[in-house]
Every structure is written in structure tokens, then in C-alpha cells.
C-alpha positions as CSV (number, residue, x, y, z in Angstrom):
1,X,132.1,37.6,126.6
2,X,133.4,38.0,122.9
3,X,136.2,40.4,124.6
4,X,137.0,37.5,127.1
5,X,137.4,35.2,124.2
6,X,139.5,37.3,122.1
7,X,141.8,38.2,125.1
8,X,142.1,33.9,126.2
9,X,143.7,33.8,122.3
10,X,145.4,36.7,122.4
11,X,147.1,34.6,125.9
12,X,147.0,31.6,124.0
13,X,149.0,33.1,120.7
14,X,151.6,34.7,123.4
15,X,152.2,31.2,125.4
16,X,153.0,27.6,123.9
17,X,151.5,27.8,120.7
18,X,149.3,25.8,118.9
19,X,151.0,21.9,119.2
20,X,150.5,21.4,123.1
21,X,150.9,17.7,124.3
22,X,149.2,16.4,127.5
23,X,150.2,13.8,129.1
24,X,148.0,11.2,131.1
25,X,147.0,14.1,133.9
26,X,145.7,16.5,131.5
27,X,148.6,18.6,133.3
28,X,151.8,19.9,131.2
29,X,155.2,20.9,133.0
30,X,157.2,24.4,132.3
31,X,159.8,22.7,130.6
32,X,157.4,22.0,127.5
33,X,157.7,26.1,127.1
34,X,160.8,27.4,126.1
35,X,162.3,30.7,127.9
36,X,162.6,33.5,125.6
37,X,164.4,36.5,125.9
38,X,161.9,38.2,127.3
39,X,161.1,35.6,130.4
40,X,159.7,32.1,130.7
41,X,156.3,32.2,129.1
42,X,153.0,30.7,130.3
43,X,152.5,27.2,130.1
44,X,149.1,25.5,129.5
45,X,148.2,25.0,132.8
46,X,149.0,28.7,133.9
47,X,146.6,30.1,130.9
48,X,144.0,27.1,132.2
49,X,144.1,28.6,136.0
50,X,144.4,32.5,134.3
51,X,140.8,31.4,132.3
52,X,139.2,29.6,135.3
53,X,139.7,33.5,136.9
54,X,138.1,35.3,134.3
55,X,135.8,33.0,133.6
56,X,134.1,32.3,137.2
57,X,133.1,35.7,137.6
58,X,131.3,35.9,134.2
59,X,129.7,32.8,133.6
60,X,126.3,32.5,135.7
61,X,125.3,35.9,134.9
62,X,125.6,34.2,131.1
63,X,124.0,31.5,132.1
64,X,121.3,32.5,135.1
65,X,117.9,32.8,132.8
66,X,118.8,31.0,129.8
67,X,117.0,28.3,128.4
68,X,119.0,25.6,127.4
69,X,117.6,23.0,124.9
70,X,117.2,19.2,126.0
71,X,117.3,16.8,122.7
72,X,115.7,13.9,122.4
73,X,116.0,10.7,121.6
74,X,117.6,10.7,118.0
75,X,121.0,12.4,118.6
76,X,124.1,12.7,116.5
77,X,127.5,13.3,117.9
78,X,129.8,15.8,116.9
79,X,129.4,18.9,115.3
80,X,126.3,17.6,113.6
81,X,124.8,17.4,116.9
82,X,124.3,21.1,116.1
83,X,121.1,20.4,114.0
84,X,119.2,18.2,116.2
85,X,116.2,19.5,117.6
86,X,115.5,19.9,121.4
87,X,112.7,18.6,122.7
88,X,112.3,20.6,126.3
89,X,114.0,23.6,127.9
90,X,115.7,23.6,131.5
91,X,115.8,27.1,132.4
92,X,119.0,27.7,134.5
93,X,117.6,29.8,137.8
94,X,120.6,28.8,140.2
95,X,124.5,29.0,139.9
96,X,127.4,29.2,141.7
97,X,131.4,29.6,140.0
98,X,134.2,29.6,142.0
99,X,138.1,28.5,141.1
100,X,139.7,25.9,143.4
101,X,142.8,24.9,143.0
102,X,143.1,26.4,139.7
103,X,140.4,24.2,138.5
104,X,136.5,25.8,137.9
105,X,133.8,24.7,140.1
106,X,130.9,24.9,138.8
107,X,126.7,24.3,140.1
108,X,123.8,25.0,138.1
109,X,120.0,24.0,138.5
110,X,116.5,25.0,138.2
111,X,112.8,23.3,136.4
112,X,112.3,22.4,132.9
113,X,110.3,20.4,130.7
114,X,110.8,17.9,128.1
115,X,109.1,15.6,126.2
116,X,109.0,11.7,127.2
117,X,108.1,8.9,125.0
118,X,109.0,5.2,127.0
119,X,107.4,2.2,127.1
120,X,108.3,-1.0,129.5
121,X,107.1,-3.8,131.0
122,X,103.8,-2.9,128.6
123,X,103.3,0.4,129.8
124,X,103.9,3.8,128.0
125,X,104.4,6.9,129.3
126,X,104.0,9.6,126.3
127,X,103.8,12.9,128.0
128,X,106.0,15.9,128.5
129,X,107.9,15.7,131.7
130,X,107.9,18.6,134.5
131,X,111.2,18.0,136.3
132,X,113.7,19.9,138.6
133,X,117.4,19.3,137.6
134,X,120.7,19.9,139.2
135,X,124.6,19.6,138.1
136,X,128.1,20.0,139.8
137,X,131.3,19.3,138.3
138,X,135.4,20.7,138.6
139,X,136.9,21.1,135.3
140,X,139.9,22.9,133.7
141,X,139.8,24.9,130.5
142,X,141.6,24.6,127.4
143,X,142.3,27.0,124.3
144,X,143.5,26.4,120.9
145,X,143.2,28.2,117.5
146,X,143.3,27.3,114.3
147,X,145.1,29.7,111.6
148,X,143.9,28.1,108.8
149,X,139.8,28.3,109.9
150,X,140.6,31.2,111.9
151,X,138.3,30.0,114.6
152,X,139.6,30.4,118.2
153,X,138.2,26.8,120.5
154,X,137.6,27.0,124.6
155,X,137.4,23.4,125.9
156,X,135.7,22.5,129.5
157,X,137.1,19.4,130.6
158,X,135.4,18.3,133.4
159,X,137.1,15.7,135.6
160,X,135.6,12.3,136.6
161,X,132.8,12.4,138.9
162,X,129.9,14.9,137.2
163,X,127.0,15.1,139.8
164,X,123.2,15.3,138.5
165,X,120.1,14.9,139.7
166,X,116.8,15.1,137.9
167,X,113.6,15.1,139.9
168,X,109.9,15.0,138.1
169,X,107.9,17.3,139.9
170,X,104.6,16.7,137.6
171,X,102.1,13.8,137.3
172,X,104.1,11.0,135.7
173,X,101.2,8.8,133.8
174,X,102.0,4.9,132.6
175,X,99.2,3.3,130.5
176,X,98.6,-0.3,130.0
177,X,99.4,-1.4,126.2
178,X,97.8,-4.5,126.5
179,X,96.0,-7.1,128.4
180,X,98.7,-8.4,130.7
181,X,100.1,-5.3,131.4
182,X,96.4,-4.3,132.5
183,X,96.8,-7.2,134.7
184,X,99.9,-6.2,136.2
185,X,99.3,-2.7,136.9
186,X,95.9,-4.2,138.9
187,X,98.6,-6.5,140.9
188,X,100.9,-3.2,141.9
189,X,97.8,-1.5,143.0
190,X,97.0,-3.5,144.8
191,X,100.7,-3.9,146.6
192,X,100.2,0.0,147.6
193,X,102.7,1.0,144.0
194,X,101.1,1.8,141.2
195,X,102.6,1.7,137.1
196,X,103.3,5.4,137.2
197,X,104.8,5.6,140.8
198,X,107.5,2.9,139.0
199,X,107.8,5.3,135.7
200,X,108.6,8.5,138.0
201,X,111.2,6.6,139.9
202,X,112.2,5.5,136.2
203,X,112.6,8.6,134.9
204,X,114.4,10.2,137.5
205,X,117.3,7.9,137.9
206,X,117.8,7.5,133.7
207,X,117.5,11.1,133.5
208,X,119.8,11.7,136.4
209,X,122.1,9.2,135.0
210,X,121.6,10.8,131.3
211,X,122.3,14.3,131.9
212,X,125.2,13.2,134.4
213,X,126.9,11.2,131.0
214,X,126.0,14.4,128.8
215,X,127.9,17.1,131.0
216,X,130.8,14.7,131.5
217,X,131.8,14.4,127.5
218,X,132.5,18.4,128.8
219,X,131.4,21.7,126.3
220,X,133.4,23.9,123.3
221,X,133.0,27.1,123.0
222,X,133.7,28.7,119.1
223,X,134.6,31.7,118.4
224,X,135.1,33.1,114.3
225,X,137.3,35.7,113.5
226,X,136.1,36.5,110.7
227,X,132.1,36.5,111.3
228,X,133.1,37.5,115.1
229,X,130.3,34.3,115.8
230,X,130.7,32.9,118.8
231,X,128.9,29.3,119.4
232,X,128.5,26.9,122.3
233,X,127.5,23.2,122.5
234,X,128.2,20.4,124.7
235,X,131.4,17.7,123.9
236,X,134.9,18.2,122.8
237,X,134.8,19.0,119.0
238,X,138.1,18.9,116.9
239,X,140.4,21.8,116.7
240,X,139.3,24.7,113.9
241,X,135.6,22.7,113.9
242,X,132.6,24.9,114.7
243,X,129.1,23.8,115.5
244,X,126.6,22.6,112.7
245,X,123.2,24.8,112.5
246,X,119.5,23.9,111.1
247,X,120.5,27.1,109.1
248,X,123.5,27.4,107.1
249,X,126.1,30.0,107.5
250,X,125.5,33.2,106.2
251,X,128.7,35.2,106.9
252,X,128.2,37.0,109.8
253,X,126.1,36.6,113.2
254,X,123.1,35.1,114.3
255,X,121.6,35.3,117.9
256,X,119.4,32.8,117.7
257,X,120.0,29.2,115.2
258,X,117.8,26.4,116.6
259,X,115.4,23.5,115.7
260,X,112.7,22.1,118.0
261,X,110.2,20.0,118.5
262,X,107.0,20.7,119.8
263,X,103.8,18.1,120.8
264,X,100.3,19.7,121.3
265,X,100.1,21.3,124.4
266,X,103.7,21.7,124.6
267,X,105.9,24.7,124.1
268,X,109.6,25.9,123.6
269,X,111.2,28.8,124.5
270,X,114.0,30.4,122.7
271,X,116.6,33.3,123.1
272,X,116.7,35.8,124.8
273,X,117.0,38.6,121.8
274,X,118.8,41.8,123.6
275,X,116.5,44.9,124.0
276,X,119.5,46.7,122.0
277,X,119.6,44.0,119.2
278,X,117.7,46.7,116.9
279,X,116.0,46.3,113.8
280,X,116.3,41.9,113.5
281,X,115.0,39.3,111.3
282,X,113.7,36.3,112.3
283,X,113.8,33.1,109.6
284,X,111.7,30.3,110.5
285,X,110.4,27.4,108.7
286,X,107.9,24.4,109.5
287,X,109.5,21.3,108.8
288,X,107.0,18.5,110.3
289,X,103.4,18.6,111.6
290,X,100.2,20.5,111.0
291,X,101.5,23.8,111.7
292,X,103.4,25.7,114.7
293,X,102.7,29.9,116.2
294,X,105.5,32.3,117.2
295,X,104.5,34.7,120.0
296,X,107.4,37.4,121.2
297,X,107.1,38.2,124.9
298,X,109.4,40.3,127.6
299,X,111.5,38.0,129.4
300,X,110.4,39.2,132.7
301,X,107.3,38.4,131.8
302,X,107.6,34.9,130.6
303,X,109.9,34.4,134.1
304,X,106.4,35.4,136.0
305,X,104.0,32.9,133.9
306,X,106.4,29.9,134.5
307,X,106.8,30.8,138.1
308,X,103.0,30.9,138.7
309,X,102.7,27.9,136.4
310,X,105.3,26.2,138.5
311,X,103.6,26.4,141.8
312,X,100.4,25.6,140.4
313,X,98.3,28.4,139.9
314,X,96.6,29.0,136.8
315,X,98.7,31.9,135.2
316,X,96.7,34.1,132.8
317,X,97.2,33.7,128.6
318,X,100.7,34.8,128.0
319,X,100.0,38.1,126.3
320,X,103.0,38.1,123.9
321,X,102.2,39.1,120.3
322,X,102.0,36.3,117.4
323,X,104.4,37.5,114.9
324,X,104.6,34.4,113.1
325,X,102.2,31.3,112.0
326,X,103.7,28.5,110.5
327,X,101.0,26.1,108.4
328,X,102.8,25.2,105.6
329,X,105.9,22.5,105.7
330,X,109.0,23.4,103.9
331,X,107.7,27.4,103.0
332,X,110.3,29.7,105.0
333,X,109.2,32.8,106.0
334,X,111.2,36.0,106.9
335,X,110.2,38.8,109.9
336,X,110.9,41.5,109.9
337,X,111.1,43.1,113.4
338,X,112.0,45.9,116.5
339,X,113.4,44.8,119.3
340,X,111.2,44.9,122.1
341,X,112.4,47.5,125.1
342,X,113.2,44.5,127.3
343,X,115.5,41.3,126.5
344,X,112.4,39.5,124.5
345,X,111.9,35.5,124.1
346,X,110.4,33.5,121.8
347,X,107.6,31.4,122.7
348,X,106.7,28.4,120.3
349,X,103.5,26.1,120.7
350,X,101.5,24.1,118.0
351,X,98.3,25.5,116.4
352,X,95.3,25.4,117.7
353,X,93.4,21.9,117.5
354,X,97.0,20.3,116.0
355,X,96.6,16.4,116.9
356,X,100.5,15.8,115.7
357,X,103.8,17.0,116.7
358,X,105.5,20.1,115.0
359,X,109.4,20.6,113.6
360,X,110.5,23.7,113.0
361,X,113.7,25.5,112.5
362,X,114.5,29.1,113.7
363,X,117.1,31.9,113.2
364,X,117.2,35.4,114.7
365,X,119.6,37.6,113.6
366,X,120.3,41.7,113.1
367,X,119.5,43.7,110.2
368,X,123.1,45.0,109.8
369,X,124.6,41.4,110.5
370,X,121.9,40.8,107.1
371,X,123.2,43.4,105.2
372,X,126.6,42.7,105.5
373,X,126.2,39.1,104.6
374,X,128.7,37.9,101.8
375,X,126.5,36.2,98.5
376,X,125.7,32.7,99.0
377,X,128.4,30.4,97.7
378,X,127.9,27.8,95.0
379,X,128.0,24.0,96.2
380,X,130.9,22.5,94.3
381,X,130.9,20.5,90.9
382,X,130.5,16.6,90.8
383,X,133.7,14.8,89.6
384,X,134.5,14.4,86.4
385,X,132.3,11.2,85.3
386,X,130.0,11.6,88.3
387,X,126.7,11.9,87.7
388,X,125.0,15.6,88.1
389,X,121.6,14.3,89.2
390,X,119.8,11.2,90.3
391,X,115.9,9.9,89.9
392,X,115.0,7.8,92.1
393,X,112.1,5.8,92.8
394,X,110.6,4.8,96.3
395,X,109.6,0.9,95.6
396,X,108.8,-1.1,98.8
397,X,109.0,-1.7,101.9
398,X,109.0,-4.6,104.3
399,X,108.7,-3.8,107.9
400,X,109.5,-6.7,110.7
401,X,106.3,-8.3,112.4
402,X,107.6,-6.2,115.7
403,X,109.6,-3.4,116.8
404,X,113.0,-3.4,118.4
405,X,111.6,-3.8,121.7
406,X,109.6,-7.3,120.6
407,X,106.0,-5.6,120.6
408,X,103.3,-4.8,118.1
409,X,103.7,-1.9,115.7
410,X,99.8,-1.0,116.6
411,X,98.8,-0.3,120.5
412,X,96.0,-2.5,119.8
413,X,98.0,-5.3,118.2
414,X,97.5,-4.7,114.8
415,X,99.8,-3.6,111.6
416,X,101.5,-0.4,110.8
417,X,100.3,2.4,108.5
418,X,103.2,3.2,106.9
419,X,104.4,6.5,104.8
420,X,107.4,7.2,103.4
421,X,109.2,11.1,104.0
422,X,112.1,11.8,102.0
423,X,114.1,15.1,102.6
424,X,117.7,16.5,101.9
425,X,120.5,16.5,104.8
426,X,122.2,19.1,103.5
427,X,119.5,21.5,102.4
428,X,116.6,20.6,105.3
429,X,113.9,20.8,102.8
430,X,111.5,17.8,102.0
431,X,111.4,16.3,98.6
432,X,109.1,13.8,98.3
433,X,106.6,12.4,100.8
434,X,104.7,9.2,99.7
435,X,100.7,8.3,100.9
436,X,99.8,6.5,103.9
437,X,98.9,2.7,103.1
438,X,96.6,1.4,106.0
439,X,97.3,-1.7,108.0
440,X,100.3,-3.8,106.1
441,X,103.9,-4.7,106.8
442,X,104.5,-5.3,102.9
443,X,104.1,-1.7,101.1
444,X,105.0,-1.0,97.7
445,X,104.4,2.4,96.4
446,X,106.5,2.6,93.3
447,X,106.8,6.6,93.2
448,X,109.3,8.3,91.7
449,X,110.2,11.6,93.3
450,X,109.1,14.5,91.3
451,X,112.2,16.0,90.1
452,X,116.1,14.8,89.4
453,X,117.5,14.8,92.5
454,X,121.0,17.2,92.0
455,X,124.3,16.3,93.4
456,X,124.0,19.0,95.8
457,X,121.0,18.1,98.1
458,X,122.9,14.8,98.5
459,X,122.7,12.9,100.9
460,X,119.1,12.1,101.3
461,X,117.1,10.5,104.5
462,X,114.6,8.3,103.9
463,X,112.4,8.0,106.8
464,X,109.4,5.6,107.1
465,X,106.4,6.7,109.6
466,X,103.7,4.7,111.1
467,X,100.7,6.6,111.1
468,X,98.5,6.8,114.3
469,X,95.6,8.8,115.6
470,X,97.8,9.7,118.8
471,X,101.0,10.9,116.7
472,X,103.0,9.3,114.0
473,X,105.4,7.5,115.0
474,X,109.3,6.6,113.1
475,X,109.4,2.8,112.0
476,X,113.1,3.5,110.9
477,X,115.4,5.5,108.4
478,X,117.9,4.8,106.1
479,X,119.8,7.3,104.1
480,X,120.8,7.8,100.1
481,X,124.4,9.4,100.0
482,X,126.7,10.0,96.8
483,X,127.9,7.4,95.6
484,X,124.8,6.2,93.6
485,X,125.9,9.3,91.4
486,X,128.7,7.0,90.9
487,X,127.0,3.9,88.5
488,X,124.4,2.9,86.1
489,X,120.8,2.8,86.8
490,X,120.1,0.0,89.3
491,X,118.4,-0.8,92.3
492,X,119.4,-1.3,96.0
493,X,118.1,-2.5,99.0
494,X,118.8,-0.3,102.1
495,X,118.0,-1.2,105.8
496,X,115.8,0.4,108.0
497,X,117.5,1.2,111.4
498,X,115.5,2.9,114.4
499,X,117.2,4.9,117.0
500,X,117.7,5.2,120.6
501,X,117.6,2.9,123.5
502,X,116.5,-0.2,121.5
503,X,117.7,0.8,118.8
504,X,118.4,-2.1,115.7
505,X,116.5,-3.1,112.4
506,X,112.9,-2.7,111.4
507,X,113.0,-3.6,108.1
508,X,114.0,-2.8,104.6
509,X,113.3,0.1,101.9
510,X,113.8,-1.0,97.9
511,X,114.8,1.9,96.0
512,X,115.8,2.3,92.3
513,X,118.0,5.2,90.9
514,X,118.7,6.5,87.5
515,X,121.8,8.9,87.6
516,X,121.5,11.7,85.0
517,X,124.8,12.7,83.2
């Protein structure tokens, strides 16, 4: 695949160049190339037909087996969308390329999991979701390189018109989350349709209509020059830009660079890692929860469990090898490793008797790739006048009386529990985490956080959790960026904003900062 991608900007380099205009088609004419003495070069849409030819061959043995992460609700776009965790897997088991009409025609399916967390018409559904999923689209392809980054981009443009279809395939369960909802989910009993019937019909059009709207915004593939990394991730990102990873960049390549989610009972699947990967290192670190295992088994054999699983027998423990337990949040720890004699995958789940959902963050890479990794590079000075370092205090919070969606913070109707978790964007470690107060809307805490904050874990999120026996829950964030390096010592007033499909305000966090010059 690397070869193919050098060899598309080797064609790219030889044709047009790097300022190609498209008009209103997406289609360019010959005359935008000028003849040189050596003939009429390519034109865009002759190296988009010439990459639709060498791709279709190649691409579903890349993609038949994989395991492709599903995120969640909380979802950043752009490159940034790099670092958000996945939530389920859809494991790709059929595909079909072909090139029509110079365009790429493309069909992929097969079952997957992920986790769901609705509630409507006072009923929840808080499960993970078995499901069967399917895609189709035509699209052209695109490349462009940037000198200055030396990072070569592949664009798949799909045209209007992306086909999916997601089908649960597991028991889909709405409970009542109060009273009248009781009431009514008697009522549709009794007319022969019952609350979870309506939540499985629910869930498969949003998530056909969901994963339709993701594969439509189309996919960029990254390759770097210099770190000969290449990187994949669905939208169109910027000329030169490269996908954002839970771990930083460390000079040369990773195979694996991922952040999950897991609930109890769950798991997540990740790789494969390449039986002729050699001597690798795997870097993980727990992030959220009570604490999260990492068992390495042959792919074959993981392809066997979820087939038996999937036609529901009752497979045998997977007998993959634990080479990593995870118990402490924000303490990294490093593996050292063989590769297996078979492609190997990583299987995540929580601990054993965990009650709460687990974050982690993973990255797999070879020893060589390790050993050949430049030093770390500084993060830059602050401005002249800006402050190096920031205290700040968590004061209060206020939370509104209901959520976004008009209900009770509390299934039984009661008030939040609310704690306050602050960590640093741009180092993914936890800094301060504040105690749980029981049963108020009103919280002050007045804590200041340990240590000076520097200018380099900047910007901070400041998320506020509502504690519950079933799993914690996010009442909103809000976010601490640079500028209050910027003044005196003051305090502010930020608002709390939740996330996803009633998204808004919850409330309000009081915060006061100190800059140190």
C-alpha cells in the first residue's frame, strides 16, 4: 500500500502540479494542463481514473478483516477527530471494488457492536448494540502534496447518494424512567408493540441514516515522507494536515494509535499487528474507570469466537494471553513484546467486577521504529509578557434543575452527584479531580489544583460528572485555554455545554486563576 501511495505522488508531481482548480463537477478539462515538449501530460481526472485502477484491486484485501472503530456520541471534526475514542467495532467481512466509468465502486458490510446510550419518550436504552451494517457508494479520488509538510493526501470523494443500512440483530431493551412512561409502555403492550420493539426500529433507521451522513463527508488517506507513516480517517482534511492521535508523534511509525471506550461486559478489538512486525512495544495508559485488561490473541482465532458468538452459541473463554492490566488512571505503561506467528489482535475488556466504564489510550509500534525515534521536542516559549504558569481554583458550580432533554438529572427524580475532572488537551493526562458532593445542583468546592498549571498543558477541559450507581454520567464541559496566561489574577465564569443530540447548556463552572510570571 505504501508503494501505491508513493507511486499516486510520484503521478501527481509528473501531472498538473499542486494548484488544481475544480469547477462545479468535480471534473477538470485538458486544457487546465499545459503540453510540454515531451507530450500533453495527465490531467486530474486521468490520475483520478489511473488511481481508481490501482486502487480497486487492493483495497478489500486491506480492508476484508479489519476492525474499524465506531465513535460515540462526543465527536470533534477535523483532524482532531483523530483522538476521539470509539465506542464499538464493525468488523468488515464482505467487499466488492470495481471501477465504472472511471469512478470507484465500492460495497462493504459485516456485524459489529457499539455501545448505545438513548433515552425518549421516558425510556432508556443503555446497552451495547449487536448490529449488521452495510455501505455502497461511487466516488472519485484525488491527490495532492504538500512540499512544505512533506505529507502526500488521497481524497475519496464520494458522490451524492451514499447507501447504508444498519440492522440490530441483538435484544434491543427500553426501560421505563418514570411513572408515565411505565404507563405507556403497558398501553403498547397491550397494542401487540412493545417499548423496545420501537427502540430497535429507532436504532436502525438513526444508525442507518448516521453512518450513511459519516461515509458521505468521504475519507483522506496521509502519507509522511519523512516518518514513511501512513494514516487514514474519514472526511476531507486540509491539504499538508495529517490525522490527530491519543499519542503524540514520535518520529517514525506506529501500527497501532487508538483510544476506546469500553463499558463492563463490553470489549474492543484493535489491530491487526503483522506476524512479521518483530520485536514491538505496546504503550497504553488508563485514562477513565476502575481499570481495563489487554489480552493478545491470533486473529484467526478471534474470527472463530465472534463467529460462534454471532450465531449464538456459547464460544469458549478466548484463550489469548493478558499482557497488560491497567488499574491505575493516568500511569502509562510500556510492553515489551514478540510478535505472535500469526497476524495478532488486541482484545480489550474492563476488569473483573468493574461497575463503570473504562478510557484508555493505545499505541503499538516496532522496536526499530522506537529506536530510531528523534528526541522529544520542547513545547515552545510563552510570549514575551505572557504568563509561564497558571493556578487555578475550582469554585462552584450551578447545574440547571434539568438536562437538555427537559428531565431529571436522577432516574428516580432526584439531584445530581456532581464531581469535577480536570485534564490537559494537549498532554491527555488528568490534573486535578475534585470529590463527589451527593444530591445538590449548587456545589462549591473551592480546590485549587495541586500544582501551577504550565503554559504547555494549555488548554484544559473541565468536565463535570454526575455520579450514579449504573455509570457516571457527563453533566457538561467547558474548557480553560490560553489566554488567561494573558491578565491578572481574576475570576471567570464559564458555561457548561453538553454534547450530542440535545446538546445545549447545563449550567455554569466559577473558576479563579492566578497567572505566575
Amino acid at each position: 500500500m505504501k508503494k501505491t501511495v508513493i507511486a499516486m505522488v510520484a503521478l501527481a508531481l509528473a501531472g498538473c502540479g499542486d494548484e488544481v482548480r475544480y469547477d462545479e463537477t468535480g471534473r477538470t478539462s485538458p486544457e487546465q494542463c499545459e503540453p510540454t515538449a515531451g507530450g500533453e501530460e495527465g490531467t486530474p481526472d486521468e490520475l483520478s481514473e489511473l488511481m481508481a485502477e490501482v486502487i480497486a484491486p487492493r483495497i478489500c484485501e486491506r480492508v476484508l478483516g479489519s476492525f474499524v472503530g465506531l465513535p460515540g456520541e462526543e465527536t470533534h471534526d477535523g483532524a482532531e477527530g483523530g483522538r476521539d475514542p470509539s465506542v464499538g467495532r464493525w468488523w468488515i467481512r464482505r467487499c466488492e471494488a470495481q471501477v465504472v466509468d472511471g469512478r470507484l465502486n465500492v460495497s462493504f458490510g459485516g456485524p459489529g457492536w457499539t455501545w448505545l446510550d438513548r433515552e425518549s419518550m421516558g425510556f432508556r436504552v443503555r446497552q451495547y448494540l449487536r448490529m449488521d451494517a452495510g455501505a455502497s457508494f461511487t466516488a472519485s479520488l484525488h491527490i495532492g502534496y504538500d512540499a512544505r509538510t512533506r505529507v502526500a493526501s488521497v481524497w475519496l470523494r464520494p458522490q451524492p447518494g451514499v447507501r447504508a443500512t444498519v440492522e440490530p440483530t441483538g435484544l434491543v431493551q427500553a426501560e421505563a424512567t418514570g411513572v408515565f412512561s411505565s404507563m405507556l409502555g403497558g398501553l403498547l403492550n397491550l397494542a401487540g408493540e412493545s417499548a423496545s420493539d420501537r427502540a430497535r426500529a429507532q436504532a436502525a433507521e438513526e444508525g442507518s441514516q448516521r453512518l450513511a451522513g459519516q461515509l458521505q463527508t468521504g475519507f483522506t488517506v496521509t502519507y509522511e515522507l519523512d516518518t514513511e507513516q501512513l494514516d487514514f480517517m474519514l472526511g476531507q482534511l486540509p491539504r499538508g494536515v495529517t490525522p490527530q492521535r491519543p499519542w503524540s508523534a514520535i518520529g517514525s511509525t506506529w501500527l497501532v494509535n487508538e483510544r476506546s471506550g469500553v463499558w463492563p461486559g463490553g470489549i474492543d478489538v484493535l489491530g491487526p499487528v503483522p506476524a512479521d512486525a518483530g520485536q514491538i512495544t505496546l504503550e497504553a495508559e488508563l485514562e477513565e474507570g476502575q481499570g481495563m485488561l489487554i489480552r493478545r490473541v491470533c486473529a484467526d482465532a478471534m474470527h472463530s469466537w465472534l463467529d460462534a458468538a454471532w450465531a449464538g452459541h456459547n464460544p469458549p473463554s478466548l484463550n489469548g494471553a493478558v499482557i497488560a492490566t491497567l488499574t491505575t488512571p493516568h500511569a502509562p505503561q510500556t510492553v515489551q513484546l514478540t510478535a505472535m506467528e500469526c497476524p495478532a489482535l488486541l482484545v480489550v475488556t474492563t476488569t473483573d467486577g468493574a461497575r463503570t466504564p473504562a478510557l484508555a489510550r493505545y499505541r503499538v509500534t516496532s522496536q526499530t521504529a522506537r529506536e530510531a525515534a528523534p528526541p522529544a521536542v520542547a513545547a515552545p516559549a510563552p510570549p514575551n509578557g505572557a504568563a509561564r504558569a497558571v493556578r487555578i481554583q475550582i469554585r462552584s458550580i450551578v447545574i440547571h434543575p434539568q438536562n437538555t432533554a427537559g428531565e431529571a438529572w436522577d432516574l428516580m427524580g432526584g439531584e445530581p452527584d456532581p464531581y469535577v475532572v480536570v485534564t490537559s488537551v494537549r498532554e491527555g493526562r488528568e490534573v486535578h479531580r475534585t470529590p463527589t458532593l451527593d444530591d445538590v445542583r449548587e456545589a462549591r468546592f473551592d480546590q485549587w489544583i495541586p500544582t501551577a498549571v504550565p503554559a504547555s498543558a494549555l488548554p484544559l477541559r473541565v468536565v463535570v460528572y454526575d455520579e450514579d450507581v449504573a455509570g457516571d454520567e457527563v453533566i457538561g464541559a467547558a474548557q480553560i485555554d490560553a489566554s488567561v496566561l494573558d491578565g491578572g489574577e481574576t475570576d471567570l465564569t464559564l458555561d457548561l455545554r453538553s454534547r450530542g443530540e440535545n446538546g445545549g447548556q447545563t449550567g455554569v463552572l466559577r473558576i479563579r486563576v492566578q497567572p505566575q510570571r
